[in-house]
SEFIGU-154716 format. One line per 4 residues: number of its first residue (from 1); for each residue x, z, y of C-alpha. Coordinates in pm, whole numbers, plus 50000, padded with zeros to 5 digits. Layout:
N
NUM = X:Z:Y  ... $
END
This chain:
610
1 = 80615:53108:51497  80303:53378:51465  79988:53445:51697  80190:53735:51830 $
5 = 80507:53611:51911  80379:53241:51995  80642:52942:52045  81042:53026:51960 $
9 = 81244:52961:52248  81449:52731:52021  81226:52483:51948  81142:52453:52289 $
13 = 81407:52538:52541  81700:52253:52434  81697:51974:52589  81694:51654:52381 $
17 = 82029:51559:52299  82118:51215:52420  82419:50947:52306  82554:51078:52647 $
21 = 82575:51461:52504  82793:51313:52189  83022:51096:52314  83169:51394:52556 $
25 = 83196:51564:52225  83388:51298:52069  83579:51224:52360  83717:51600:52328 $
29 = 83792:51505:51964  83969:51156:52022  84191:51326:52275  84205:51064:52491 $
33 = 84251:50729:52193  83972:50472:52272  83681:50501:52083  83611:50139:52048 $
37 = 83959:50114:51831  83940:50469:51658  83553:50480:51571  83406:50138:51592 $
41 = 83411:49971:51252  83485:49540:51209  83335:49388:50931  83446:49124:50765 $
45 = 83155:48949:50885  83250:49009:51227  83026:49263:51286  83101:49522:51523 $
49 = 82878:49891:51402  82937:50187:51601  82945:50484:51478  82629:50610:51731 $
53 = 82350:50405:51727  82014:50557:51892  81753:50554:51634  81485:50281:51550 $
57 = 81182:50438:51665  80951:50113:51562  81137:50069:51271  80900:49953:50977 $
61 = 81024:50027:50610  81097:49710:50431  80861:49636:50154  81034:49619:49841 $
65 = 81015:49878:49508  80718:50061:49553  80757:50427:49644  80730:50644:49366 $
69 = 80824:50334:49130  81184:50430:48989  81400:50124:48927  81465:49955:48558 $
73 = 81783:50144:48424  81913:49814:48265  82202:49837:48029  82530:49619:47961 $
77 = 82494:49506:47577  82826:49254:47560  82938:49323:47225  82998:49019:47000 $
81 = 82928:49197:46663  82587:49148:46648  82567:49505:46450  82785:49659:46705 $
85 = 82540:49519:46961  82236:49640:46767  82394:50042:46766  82466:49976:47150 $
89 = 82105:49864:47218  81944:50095:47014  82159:50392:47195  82094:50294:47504 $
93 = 81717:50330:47517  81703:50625:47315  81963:50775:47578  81717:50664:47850 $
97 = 81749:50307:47952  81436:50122:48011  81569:49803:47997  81888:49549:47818 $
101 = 82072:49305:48023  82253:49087:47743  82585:48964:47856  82702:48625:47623 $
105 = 83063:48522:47609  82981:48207:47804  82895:48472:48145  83166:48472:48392 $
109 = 83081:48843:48355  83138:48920:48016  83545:48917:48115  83624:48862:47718 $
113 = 83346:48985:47523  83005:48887:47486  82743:48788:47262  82754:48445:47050 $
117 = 82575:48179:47242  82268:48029:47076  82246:48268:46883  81889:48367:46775 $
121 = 81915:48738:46848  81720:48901:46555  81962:49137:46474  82077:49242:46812 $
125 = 81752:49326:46907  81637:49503:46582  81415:49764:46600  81417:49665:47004 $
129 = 81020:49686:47101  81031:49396:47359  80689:49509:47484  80810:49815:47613 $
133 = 81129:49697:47787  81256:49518:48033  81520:49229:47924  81748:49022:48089 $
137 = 81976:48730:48010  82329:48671:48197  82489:48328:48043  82753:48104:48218 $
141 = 82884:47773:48139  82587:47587:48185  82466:47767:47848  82111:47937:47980 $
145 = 81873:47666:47850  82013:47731:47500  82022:48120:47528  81630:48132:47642 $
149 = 81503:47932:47419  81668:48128:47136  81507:48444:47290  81204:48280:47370 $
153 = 81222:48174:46952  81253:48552:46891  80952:48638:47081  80739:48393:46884 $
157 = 80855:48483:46579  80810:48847:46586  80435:48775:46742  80455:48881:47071 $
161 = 80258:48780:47305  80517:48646:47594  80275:48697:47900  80284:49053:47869 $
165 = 80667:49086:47825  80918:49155:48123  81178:48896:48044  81400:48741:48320 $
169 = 81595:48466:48176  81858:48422:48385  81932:47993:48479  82149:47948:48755 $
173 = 82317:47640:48685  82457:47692:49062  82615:47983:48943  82766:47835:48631 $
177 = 82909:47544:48874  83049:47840:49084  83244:47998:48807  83322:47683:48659 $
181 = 83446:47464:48915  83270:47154:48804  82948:47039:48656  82857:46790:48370 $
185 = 82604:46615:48521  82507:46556:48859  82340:46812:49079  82018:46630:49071 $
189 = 82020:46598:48691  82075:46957:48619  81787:47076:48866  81567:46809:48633 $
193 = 81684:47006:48333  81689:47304:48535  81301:47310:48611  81243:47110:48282 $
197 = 81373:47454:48073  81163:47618:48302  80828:47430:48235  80935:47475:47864 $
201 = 80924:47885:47909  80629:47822:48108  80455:47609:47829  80560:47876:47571 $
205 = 80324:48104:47754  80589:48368:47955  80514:48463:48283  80850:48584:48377 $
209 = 81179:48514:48615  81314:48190:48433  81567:48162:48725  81827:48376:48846 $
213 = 81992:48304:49187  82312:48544:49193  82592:48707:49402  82774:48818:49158 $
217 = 83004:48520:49116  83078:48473:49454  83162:48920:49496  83374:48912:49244 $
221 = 83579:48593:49370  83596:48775:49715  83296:48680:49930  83179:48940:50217 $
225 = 82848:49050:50193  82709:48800:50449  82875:48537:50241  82714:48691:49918 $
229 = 82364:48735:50068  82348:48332:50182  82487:48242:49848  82177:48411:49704 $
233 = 81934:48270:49949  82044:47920:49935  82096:47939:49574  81749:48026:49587 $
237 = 81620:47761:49798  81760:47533:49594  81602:47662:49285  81231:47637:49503 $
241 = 81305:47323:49550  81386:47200:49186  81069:47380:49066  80867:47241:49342 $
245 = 80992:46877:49256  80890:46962:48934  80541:47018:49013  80515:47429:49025 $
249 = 80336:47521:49343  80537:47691:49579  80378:48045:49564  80450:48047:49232 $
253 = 80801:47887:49210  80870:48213:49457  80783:48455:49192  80963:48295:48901 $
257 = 81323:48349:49051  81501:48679:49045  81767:48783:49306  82076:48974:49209 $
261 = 82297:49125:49426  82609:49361:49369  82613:49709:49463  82974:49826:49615 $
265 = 83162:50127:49710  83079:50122:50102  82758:50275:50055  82589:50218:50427 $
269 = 82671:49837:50389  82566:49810:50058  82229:49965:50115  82171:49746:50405 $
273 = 82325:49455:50178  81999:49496:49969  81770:49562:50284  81861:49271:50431 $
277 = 81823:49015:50118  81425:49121:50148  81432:48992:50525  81621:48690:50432 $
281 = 81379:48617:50128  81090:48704:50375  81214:48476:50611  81219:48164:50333 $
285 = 80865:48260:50247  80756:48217:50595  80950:47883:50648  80760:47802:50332 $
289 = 80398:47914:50437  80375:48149:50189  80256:48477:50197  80538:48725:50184 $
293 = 80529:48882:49852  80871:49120:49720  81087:48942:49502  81227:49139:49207 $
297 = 81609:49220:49308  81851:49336:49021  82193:49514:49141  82502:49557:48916 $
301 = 82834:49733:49021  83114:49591:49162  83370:49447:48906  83610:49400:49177 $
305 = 83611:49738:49267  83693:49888:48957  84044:49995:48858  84276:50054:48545 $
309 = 84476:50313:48692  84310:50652:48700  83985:50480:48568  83780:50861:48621 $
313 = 83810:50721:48999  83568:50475:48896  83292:50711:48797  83242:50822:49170 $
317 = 83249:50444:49260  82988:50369:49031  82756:50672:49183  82800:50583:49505 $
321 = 82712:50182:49417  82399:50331:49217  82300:50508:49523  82309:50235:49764 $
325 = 82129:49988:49504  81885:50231:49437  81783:50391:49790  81812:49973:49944 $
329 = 81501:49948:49703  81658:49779:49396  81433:49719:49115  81670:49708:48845 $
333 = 82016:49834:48798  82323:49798:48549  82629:50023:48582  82941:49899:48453 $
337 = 83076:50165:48253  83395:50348:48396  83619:50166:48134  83477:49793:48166 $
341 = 83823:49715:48339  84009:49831:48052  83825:49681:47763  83510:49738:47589 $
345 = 83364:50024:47651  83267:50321:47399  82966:50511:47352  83090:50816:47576 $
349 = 83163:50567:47879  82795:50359:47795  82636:50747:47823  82801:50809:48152 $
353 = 82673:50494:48285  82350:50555:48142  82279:50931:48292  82447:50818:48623 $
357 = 82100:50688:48709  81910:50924:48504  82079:51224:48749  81986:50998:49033 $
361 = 81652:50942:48919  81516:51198:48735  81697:51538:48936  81777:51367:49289 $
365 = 81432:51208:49312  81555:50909:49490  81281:50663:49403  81031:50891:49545 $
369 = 81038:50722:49927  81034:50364:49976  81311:50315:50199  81426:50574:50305 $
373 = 81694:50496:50561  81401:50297:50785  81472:50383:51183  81798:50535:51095 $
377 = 82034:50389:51364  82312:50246:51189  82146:50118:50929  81884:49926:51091 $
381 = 82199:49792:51323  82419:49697:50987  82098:49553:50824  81951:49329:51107 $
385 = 82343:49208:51179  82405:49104:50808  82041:48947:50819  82122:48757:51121 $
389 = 82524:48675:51021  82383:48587:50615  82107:48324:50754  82348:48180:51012 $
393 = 82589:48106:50664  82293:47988:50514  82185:47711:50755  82552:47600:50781 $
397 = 82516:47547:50389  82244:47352:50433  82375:47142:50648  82651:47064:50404 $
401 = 82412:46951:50194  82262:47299:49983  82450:47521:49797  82562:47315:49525 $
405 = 82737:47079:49790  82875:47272:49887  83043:47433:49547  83111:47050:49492 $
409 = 83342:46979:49784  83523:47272:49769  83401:47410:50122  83267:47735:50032 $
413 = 83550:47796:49765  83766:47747:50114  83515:47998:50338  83508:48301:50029 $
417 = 83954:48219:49958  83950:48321:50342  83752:48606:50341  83990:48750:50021 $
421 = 84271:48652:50180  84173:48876:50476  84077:49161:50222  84403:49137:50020 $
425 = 84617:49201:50352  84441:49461:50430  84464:49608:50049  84841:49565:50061 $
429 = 84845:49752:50395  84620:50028:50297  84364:49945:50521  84146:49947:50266 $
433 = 84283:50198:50008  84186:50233:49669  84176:50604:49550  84406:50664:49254 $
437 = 84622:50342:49269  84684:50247:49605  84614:50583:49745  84688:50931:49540 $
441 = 84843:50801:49239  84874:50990:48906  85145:50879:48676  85179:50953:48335 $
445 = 84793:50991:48289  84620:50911:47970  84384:50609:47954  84048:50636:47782 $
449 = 83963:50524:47439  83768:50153:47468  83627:49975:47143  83868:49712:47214 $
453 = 84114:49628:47467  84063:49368:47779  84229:48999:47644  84443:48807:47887 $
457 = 84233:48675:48157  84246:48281:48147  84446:48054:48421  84196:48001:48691 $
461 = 84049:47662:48661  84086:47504:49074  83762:47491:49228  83595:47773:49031 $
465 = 83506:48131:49189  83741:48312:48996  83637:48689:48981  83906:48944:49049 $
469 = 83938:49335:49100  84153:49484:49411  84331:49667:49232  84554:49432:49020 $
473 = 84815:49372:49240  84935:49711:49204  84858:49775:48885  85088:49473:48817 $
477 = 85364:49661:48947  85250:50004:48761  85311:49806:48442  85628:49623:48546 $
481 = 85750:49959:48644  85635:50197:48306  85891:50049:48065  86187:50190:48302 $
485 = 86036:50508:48482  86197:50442:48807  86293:50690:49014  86301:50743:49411 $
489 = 86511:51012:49576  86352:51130:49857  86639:51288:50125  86471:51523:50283 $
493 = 86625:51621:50619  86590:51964:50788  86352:52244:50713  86039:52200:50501 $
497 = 85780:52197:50788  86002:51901:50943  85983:51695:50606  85686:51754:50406 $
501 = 85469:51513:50571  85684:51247:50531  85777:51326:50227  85446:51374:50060 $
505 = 85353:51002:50211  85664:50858:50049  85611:51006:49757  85261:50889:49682 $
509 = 85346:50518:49828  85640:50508:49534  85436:50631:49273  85168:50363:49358 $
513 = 85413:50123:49256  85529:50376:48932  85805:50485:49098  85841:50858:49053 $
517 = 85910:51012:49390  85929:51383:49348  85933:51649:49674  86278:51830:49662 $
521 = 86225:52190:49881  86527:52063:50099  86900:52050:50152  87138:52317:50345 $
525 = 87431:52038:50439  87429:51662:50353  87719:51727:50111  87431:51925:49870 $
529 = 87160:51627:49971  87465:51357:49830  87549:51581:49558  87169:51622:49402 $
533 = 87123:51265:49444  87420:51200:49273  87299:51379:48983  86946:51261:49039 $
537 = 86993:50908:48821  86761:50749:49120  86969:50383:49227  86740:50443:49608 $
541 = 86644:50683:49847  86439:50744:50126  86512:50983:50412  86198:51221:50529 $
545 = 86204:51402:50829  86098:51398:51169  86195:51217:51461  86395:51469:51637 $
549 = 86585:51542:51328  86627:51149:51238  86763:51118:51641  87004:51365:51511 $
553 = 87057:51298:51119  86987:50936:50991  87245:50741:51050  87508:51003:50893 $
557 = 87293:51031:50579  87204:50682:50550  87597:50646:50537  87658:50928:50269 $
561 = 87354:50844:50055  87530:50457:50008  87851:50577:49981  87736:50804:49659 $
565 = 87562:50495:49616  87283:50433:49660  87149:50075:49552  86922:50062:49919 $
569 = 86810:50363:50129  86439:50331:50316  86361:50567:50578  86007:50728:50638 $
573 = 85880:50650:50988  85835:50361:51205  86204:50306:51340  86119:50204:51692 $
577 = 86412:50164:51921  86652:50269:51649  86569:50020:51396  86889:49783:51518 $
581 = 87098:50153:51455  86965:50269:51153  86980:49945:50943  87350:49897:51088 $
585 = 87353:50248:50909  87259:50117:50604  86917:50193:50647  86675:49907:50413 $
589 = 86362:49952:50537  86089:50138:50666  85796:50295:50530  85481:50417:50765 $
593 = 85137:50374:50768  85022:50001:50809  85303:49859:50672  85248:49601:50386 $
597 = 85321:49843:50087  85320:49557:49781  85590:49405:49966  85766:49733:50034 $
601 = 85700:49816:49622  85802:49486:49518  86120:49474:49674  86188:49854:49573 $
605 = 86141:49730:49223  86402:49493:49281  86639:49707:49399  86596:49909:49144 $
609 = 86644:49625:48877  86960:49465:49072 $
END
């Protein structure tokens, strides 16, 4: 716009667009499909989020990390050679981390490494100016009291001064009864020792987070993000109440507990995830009477979200987690390297997860705005309806008793095994796909070097949150499969344009199981389909085509490809009226989208192995 010219017509001639104006857009896209079932999105939690929410106008940003204030890049150090811990540690801040979170063997997250427990850490943290960093401590098996007082030991001996360090020490004896399954004391005689290690730091002179109320434990095992965010809060109320027993005022019992969330592939829930833990710990405060005051939040990536198979995958999963921790106003982050699944991780995969943040932080900016996704329609809507869903778990905890409870009776084992039972289906079906295993497969790749390789995972003790990743199922049957390379024949029927669809979704729903599946460019007569299979050394096949050419073709090639015998023929499509003809046909079974493909790869494998 000029003096001369004066307003442009653009800015002021359209009309504002309203939700109106876009669904008659979409409804020219959808084609007639309800939107409700094609757009609309169910969360685990029940939630229903569409797709077009009107904006927030009043919306407030949610206090949390200042703007401006970038977030602590925090980084894994779970290497049980304390010199080999040193060289990661030293690395790691002089790549750019501000900050060590040491993982001991006793942390259900150290998933067979770790640091020795007890052990007075003088040569892990060599050279390590505590002064200028901020440190955290992840133990498990009720092994935190021993693990911060041997830190704490460190800090006297080397002279610091421990009210001017950032240390957060990490007890959650809640969260060591949810991994473990069981306790050795009472409830009410760990939250005496609980606050009694507590007022020990305290005494010692730090000023820090002694306690640690996590999600972690409960993501990993399977819990939705509703389920996650009460865990935290009443693992937190519990803790208030401990210290508060113990004679800490409440105002200050609030500021010695961290919250720790985990920071998932979905990135609009898991953004909202972390909004919505600040309204929940509001919330407390106000039951409380105390003035609302931001509690420090520390995100790590998802364990249960990373994968063996094509393990590069997991570098995008990772940025995307990072993003969503870091815009929903985490203070503190640790990425799991891209490897973690796969064994201990090197110093190229440590770097990676290192200048992840550093690209986020230092050329993307995104610290500069304190939340930045206030008033935005659907997250406001996802935020307020995990809020609301997360406090509703909460209360129903606490009328069980608190959180520990209800770890002891097995109820909210019972609540998160039904929430992964839910998830699992919908893994097996594809619902929720898993780029380069369950979805886009690459066999034959070549894994990445780790320092050592992942030991066998333990039996799961009953009762205890056992963590898991999605992905194992089918990378259980990517092993089972390598030591035969399997093959699939895939009879493709009629000209390429009729088959390639079909053909390219069989092929990557085989390999996802390690069964090579390769695209033929088509047959001329059945005899030359029979003969290449013949010559193929494949013991199954699966006809591709579509369904005016299966009308016309299946059942005779279902009957040639067993008669050159084949050990079970599938077809590609949902069978429909025909199924009753096609399996009399010799027709196995069916493959098309929805369908529960571990059950189809499992019995494939079988076949093949018969």
């Amino acid at each position: 716009m000029t003096e001369e010219t004066g307003p442009l017509p653009f800015t002021t001639d359209l009309p504002p667009v309203t939700r109106e104006d876009w669904l008659k857009l979409v409804e020219g896209v959808l084609k007639g499909a309800p939107y409700d079932k094609k757009l609309v999105t169910r969360t685990y939690e029940g939630l229903s989020l569409d797709p077009l929410p009107p904006r927030k106008r009043d919306a407030a940003p949610i206090a949390g990390r200042p703007a401006g204030a970038p977030w602590i890049i925090s980084a894994r150090i779970d290497q049980a050679d304390k010199d080999g811990a040193n060289t990661q540690a030293l690395e790691d801040l002089d790549g750019g981390a501000s900050g060590l979170t040491l993982v001991y063997a006793s942390s259900p997250h150290a998933h067979g490494f770790g640091l020795p427990d007890g052990e007075v850490l003088d040569r892990v943290l060599d050279e390590v100016m505590l002064d200028l960093i901020d440190t955290r401590l992840e133990s498990g098996g009720f092994k935190g009291r021993e693990n911060a007082l041997a830190l704490a030991k460190l800090v006297q001996d080397r002279g610091h001064s421990p009210a001017d360090l950032s240390v957060s020490f990490g007890l959650d004896p809640i969260g060591d009864l949810a991994a473990a399954g069981s306790a050795p004391l009472p409830w009410a005689n760990l939250a005496q020792r609980f606050s009694e290690t507590a007022g020990i730091l305290a005494g010692k002179g730090f000023k820090a987070r002694f306690a640690r109320a996590d999600g972690a434990v409960h993501h990993a095992a399977g819990a939705s993000d509703a389920q996650e965010l009460a865990a935290v809060i009443a693992t937190g109320v519990a803790y208030l109440r401990a210290l508060e027993a113990a004679g800490v005022p409440l105002e200050a019992a609030f500021g010695q507990i961290e919250l720790a969330l985990t920071a998932d592939v979905n990135q609009i829930a898991t953004i909202a995830k972390f909004r919505a833990l600040r309204l929940l710990w509001a919330a407390v405060q106000r039951e409380c009477g105390v003035a609302a005051r931001p509690a420090h939040v520390h995100a790590t990536t998802a364990w249960r979200s990373l994968t063996r198979r094509d393990p590069y995958v997991n570098l995008l999963r990772a940025t995307v987690a990072t993003f969503a921790a870091g815009v929903g106003g985490a203070d503190s982050v640790t990425v799991l390297p891209f490897t973690q699944a796969l064994g201990l991780p090197d110093a190229f995969a440590r770097r990676l997860a290192r200048n992840t943040q550093l690209v986020l932080l230092e050329e993307s900016n995104l610290h500069r705005v304190a939340d930045p996704s206030a008033g935005a329609g659907a997250m406001e809507t996802q935020t307020e309806g995990l809020a609301a869903a997360a406090w509703q778990i909460f209360r129903t905890i606490e009328g069980k008793g608190g959180m520990a409870q209800a770890l002891t009776t097995g109820w909210w084992q019972q609540q998160v095994a039904e929430v992964r039972a839910r998830r699992a289906k919908d893994v097996a079906t594809r619902k929720e796909p898993i780029t380069g295993t369950s979805e886009f497969p690459l066999l034959g790749q070549a894994m990445p070097a780790v320092l050592a390789q992942s030991p066998a995972q333990p039996v799961p003790v009953a009762g205890a949150l056992a963590p898991h990743r999605l992905a194992e199922p089918f990378e259980a049957l990517r092993d089972a499969a390598e030591a035969e390379a399997p093959t699939a024949f895939l009879a493709t029927l009629g000209p390429v344009a009729a088959f390639t669809a079909r053909a390219t979704y069989a092929r990557n729903l085989f390999e996802a199981g390690g069964i090579a599946a390769p695209v033929p460019e088509g047959f001329a007569t059945l005899e030359d389909l029979t003969a290449a299979f013949a010559v193929s050394g494949a013991r199954i096949a699966c006809l591709c085509a579509s369904d005016e050419i299966y009308a016309e073709q299946a059942d005779a090639a279902a009957r040639a490809l067993k008669a050159a015998g084949a050990k079970a023929v599938w077809l590609a499509g949902r069978p429909g009226e025909q199924e009753a003809a096609w399996r009399a046909a010799g027709v196995d079974g069916f493959l098309f989208a929805g369908c529960d493909v571990l059950d189809v790869l499992g019995t494939a494998q079988q076949q093949l192995s018969a």
